[in-house]
N, C-alpha and C positions, 0 to 999 in steps of 0.2 A: 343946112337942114331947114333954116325959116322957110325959106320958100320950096320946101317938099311939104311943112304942117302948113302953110296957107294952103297949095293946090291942095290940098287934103282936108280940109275944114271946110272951104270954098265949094269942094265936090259934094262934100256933105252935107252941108243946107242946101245944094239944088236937088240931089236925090232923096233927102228928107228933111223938109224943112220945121217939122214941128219935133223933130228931133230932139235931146239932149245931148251937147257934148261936152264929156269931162276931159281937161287936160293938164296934165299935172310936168313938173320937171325931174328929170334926170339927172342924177352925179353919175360923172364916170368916172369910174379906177381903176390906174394904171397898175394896178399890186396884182403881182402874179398868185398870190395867195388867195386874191376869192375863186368865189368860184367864176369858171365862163359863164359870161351873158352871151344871148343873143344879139345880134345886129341887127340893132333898134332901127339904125337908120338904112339899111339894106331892107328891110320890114315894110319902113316906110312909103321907102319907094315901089314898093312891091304893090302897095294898098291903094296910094294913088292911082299908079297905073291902071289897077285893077277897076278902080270907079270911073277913072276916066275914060277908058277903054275897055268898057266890056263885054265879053264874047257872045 
């Protein structure tokens, strides 16, 4: 996933570069008890795409 948040950060100071970006980390857990998350990193790749390729 490093190299899906660089294209992703990378994209985002050249389509905004007076931007702020906050990025924070993630635990994941395996415990069938929480609740479901989303896939963060299916997300991510969705976002990249989206900036680097859009319609």
């Amino acid at each position: 996933m490093t190299a899906l948040m660089a294209a992703l950060l990378s994209g985002l100071g050249a389509a905004a570069p007076d931007a702020t970006v906050l990025v924070a980390s993630l635990t994941v857990s395996t415990s069938g008890s929480e609740e479901r998350k989303p896939n963060v990193e299916l997300d991510l790749k969705r976002g990249v795409e989206a900036l680097l390729h859009p319609q």
